[in-house]
N, C-alpha and C positions, 0 to 999 in steps of 0.2 A: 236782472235777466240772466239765466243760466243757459250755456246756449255750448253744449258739447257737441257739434259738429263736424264728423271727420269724413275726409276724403281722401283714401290710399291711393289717389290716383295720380297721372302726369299731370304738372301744376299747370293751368288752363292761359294764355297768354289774354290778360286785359284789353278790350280791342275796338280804341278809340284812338286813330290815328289823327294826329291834326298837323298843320299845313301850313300854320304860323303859329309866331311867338304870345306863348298866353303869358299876359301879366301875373303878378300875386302878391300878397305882404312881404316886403323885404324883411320885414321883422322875425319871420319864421325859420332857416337853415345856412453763383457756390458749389459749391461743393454739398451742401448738405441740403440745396434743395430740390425737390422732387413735385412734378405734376403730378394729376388725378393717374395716369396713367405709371405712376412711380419712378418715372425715369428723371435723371436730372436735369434740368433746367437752365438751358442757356444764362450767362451772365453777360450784362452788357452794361457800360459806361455810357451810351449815347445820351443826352439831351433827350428827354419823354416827346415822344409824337404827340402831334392835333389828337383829343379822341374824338373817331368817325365824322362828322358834318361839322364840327364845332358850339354842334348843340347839347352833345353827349350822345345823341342820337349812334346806335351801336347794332352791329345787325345781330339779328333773332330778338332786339327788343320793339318796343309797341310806345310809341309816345301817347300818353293818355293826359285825359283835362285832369286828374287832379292827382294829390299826392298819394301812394299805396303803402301806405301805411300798416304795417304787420308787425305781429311778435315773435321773437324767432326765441324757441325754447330746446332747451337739450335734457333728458331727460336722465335716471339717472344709470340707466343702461346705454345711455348714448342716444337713444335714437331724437333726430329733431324734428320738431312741429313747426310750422310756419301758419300764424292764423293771419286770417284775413279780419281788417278792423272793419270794414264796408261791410260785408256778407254776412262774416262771423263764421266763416270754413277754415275747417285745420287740415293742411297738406301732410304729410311726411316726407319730408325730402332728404330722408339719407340716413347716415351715423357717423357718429366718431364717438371711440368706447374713452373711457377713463376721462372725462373731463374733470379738471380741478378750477378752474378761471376762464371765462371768456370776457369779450369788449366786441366794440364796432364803428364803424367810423359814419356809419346810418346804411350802410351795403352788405359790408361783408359780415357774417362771425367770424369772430376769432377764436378758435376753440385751443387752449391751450391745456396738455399734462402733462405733469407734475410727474408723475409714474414712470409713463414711456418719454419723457422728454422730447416732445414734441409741439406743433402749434398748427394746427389744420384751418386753414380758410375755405369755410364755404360762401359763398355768391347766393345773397336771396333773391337774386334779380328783378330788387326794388330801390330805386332810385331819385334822387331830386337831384337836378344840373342849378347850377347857381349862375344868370347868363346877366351880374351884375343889379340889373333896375327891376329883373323877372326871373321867375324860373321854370323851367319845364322838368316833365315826373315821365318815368319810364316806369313798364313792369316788362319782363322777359324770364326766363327758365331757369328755376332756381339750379343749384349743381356746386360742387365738392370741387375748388381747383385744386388742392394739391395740398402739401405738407414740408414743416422744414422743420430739421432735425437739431437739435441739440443736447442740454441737459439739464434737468428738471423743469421747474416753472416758466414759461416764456411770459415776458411784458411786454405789449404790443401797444405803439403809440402810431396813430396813423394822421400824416400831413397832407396838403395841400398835392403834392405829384409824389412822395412814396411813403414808404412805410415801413418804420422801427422794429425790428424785433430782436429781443435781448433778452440771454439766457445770464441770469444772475449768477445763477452757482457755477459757471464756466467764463465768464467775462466775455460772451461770443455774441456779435451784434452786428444783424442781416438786415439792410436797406433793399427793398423791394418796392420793384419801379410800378406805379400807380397804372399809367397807362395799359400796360402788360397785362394787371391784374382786372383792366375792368373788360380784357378781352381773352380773360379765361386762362393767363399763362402768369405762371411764374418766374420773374426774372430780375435777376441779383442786380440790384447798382452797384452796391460796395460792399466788401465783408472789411468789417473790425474788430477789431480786438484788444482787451484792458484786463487786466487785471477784474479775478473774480471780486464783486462786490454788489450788496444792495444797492440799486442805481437806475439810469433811464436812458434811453434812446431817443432822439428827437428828432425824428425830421422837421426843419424850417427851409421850405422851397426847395431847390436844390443842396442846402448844406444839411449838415447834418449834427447835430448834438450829440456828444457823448460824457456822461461824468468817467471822471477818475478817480482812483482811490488813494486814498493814506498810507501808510505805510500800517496802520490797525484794519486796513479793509474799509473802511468808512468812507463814501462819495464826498472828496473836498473838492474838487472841482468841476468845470464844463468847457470840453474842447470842440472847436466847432470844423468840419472836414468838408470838402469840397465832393462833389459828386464822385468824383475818382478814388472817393477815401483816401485821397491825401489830407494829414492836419494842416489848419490854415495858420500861416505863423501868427501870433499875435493876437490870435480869434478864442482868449480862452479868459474864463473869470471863477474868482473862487466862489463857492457855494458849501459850506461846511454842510454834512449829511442830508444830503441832496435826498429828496422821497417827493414821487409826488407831480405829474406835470399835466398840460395841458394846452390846446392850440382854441385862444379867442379871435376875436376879430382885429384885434390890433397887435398879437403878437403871440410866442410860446412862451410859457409861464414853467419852471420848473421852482418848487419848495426849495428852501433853505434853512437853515437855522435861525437865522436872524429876519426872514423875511422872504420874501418874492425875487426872484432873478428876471426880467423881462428882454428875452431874445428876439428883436427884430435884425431885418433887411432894407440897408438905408444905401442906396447909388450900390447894389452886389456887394457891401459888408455889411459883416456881423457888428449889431450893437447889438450890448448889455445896459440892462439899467436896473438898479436895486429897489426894491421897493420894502422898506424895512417894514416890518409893525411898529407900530404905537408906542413912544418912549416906556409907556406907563402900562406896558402889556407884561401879565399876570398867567394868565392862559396856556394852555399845552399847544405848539404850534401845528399848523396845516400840515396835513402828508399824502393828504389824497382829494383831489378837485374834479368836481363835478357841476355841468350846467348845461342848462338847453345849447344844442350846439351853434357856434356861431356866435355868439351874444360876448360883449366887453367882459360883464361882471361872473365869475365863479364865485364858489362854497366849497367851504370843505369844515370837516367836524374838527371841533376845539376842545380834544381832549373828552372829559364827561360834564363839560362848563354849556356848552350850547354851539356855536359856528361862529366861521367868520365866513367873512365877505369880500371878495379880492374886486376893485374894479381898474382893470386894467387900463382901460380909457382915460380915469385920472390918478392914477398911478396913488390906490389911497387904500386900507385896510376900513373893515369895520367888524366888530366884536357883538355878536347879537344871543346873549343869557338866554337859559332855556331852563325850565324849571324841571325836567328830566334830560336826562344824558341822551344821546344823539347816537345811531349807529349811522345813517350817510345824511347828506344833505346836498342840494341841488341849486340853483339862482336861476329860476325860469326869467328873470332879468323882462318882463317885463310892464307895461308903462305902469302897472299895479304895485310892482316890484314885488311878488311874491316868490317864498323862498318857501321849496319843499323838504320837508324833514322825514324821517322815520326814524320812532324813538326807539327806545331798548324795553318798552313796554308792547310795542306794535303797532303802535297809534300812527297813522300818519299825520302829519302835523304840516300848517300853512301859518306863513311868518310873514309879515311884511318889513321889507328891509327898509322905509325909511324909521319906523316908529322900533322896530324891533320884537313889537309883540306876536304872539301866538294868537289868531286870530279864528283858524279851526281846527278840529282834531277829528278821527276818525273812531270808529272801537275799535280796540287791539282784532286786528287783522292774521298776526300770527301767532295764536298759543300753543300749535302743536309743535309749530315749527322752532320759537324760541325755545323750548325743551331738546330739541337736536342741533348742536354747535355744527355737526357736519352739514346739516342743509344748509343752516341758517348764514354758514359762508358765502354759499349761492345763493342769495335772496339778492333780490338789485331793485333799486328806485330809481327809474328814469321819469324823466321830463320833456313835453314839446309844448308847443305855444297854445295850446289847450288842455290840454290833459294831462297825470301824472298816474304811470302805471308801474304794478309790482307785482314778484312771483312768492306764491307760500305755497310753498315745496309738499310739506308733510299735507298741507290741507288742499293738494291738489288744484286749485285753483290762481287762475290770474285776473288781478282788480284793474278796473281801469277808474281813477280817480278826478273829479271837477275839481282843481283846487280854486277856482274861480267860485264856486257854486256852495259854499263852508264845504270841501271836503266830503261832495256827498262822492258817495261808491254809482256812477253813472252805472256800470254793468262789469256782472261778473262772469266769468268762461270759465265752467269745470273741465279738467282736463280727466283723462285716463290713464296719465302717468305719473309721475312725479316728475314736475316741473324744477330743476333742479338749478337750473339757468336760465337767464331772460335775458333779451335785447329788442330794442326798435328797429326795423330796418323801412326804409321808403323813405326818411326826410334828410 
């Protein structure tokens, strides 16, 4: 189904109010900074407020029966599309020029450049509240909160009440309070600072994770700080060239050389717990982890050998060969245990992680786009408890893929620009 739909218009508020709590699958989900308005931005240390009712419920949004589910794309002039997965309408809501990288936490972009050194959050004003045994789904007015400044590339890791953002090439690394951001403001928890290096930021609850570096620049360790960005004495472990993190349901996972670091919160301290690989591991290690959000088990590519498999629940690695080399891979982690791929041919590929086989494959998806290293940077394979969707940039369009179903292509959305970056927002 091709379905180019566009609507330049004010994005229309979803409008199915409801009055109790609906059930669902538990299985499924400074100084340099500046608001939309450019000014800078209150900093504050307090403890994050209730957000609104305690449902997530938030004024100017609309609690509706089910999840709003969109793609939120950046084009490669900047401007963003927000499609609708229900409808199948594409909004425009905004710009931000020069993107080099974005991420999401299922809410916001994160539009990060490389160029102007900067990292722009826009609000697609789609939402899931997690209210434990249920959850309730919000749609409200997408919009542009604001911008923080640094230098070069920003990597943006977002937790549970704030959110990491850490400039490599200057070691400058900005905690921004969750609650603030889901009510349109930007505001500092803590600003840090380390020594430049390849590295990560991590919020875990109130603390916060930062690697350290070597005396060659290389991430050898992880320091853990207190909302005040005070270091917590005693709260630090090594991790030799730390790449690589990720927040499951049982804890924060950041890469290491020899294996997995696993940062929980036991009685308000920080535990570590190592989770090696496999005596008899052969393989190029994990550096970048990806999975349906929420979910124990992560993926991440093993070098040009095939993935591995981190499941954080029982603290145990698994190595699953792939007869072509891998550019990302994903662990929708569920009861099926299928594990979404996309090769370096185009194919998207479905593996099940108990058996490790390839079970379906797509046809290469992107040929125009694997001829362009610059799009093909921006190409992203995400995952939710149904579906696995991706952008191919040169060829204009976005797949929405059954990995349930062998990998059929459910429906495709031509776009009218170059789709240059992708994200989910609504779950």
């Amino acid at each position: 189904m091709r379905t180019p739909k566009t609507l330049l218009l004010c994005f229309p508020l979803l409008a199915l109010s409801l009055t109790s709590c609906s059930t669902a699958d538990s299985a499924s989900q400074s100084e340099s900074a500046t608001d939309a308005t450019g000014n800078p931005s209150a900093a504050s240390s307090s403890a994050p407020a209730q957000i609104g009712d305690g449902h997530g419920t938030l004024e100017g949004s609309t609690e509706v029966a089910e999840p709003q589910l969109h793609l939120m794309s950046v084009d490669t002039d900047g401007r963003i599309d927000l499609l609708n997965l229900a409808d199948e309408t594409t909004t425009s809501v905004g710009d931000v020029p020069q993107v080099s990288a974005t991420s999401t936490d299922g809410r916001y972009l994160f539009a990060s450049s490389a160029t102007t050194g900067t990292m722009t959050i826009v609000d697609s004003g789609m939402w899931t509240w997690d209210h434990e045994d249920h959850f309730h789904y919000y749609s409200g007015e997408p919009k542009t909160i604001g911008t923080i400044k640094g230098e070069g590339e920003a990597i943006v890791t977002a937790g549970s009440s704030a959110t990491g953002v850490y400039f490599p090439d200057s070691g400058k690394a900005t905690v921004l309070d969750n609650d603030a951001l889901a009510k349109g403001e930007i505001r500092v928890r803590a600003d840090l600072s380390t020594d430049p290096h390849p590295g990560v930021l991590v919020p875990l609850s109130d603390v916060t994770l930062l690697t350290e570096p070597d005396s060659a620049g290389t991430a050898a360790s992880v320091q853990a700080y207190d909302k005040d960005g005070q270091a917590i004495d005693g709260a630090t472990a090594d991790c030799a060239d730390a790449q690589g993190s990720i927040t499951t349901s049982v804890g924060t996972v950041i890469g290491c050389d020899d294996g997995a670091l696993l940062a929980t919160l036991e009685a308000d301290e920080v535990v570590y717990e190592r989770i090696p690989y496999p005596a008899e591991m052969s393989s190029p290690k994990a550096t970048e982890f990806r999975a349906r959000e929420g979910r124990p088990t992560v993926a991440a590519v093993a070098g040009n050998q095939g993935a591995w498999l981190l499941d954080t629940r029982e603290r145990s690695w698994q190595f699953i060969p792939t007869d072509v080399p891998l550019l990302q891979v994903s662990a929708v982690d569920d009861r099926e245990g299928h594990v979404v791929a996309l090769a370096d041919n185009g194919r998207v590929l479905v593996l099940i992680a108990e058996t490790g086989a390839t079970i379906a494959a797509t046809e290469p998806l992107l040929p125009q786009t694997l001829a362009n290293p610059a799009l093909l940077a921006g190409v992203e394979l995400t995952t939710d408890q149904q579906r696995a969707y991706l952008n191919a940039p040169a060829e204009r369009t976005l797949f929405e893929i059954d990995f349930a179903d062998n990998a059929r292509i459910a429906r495709t959305f031509d776009t009218d620009t170059v789709p240059a970056h992708m994200v989910e927002v609504g779950r």
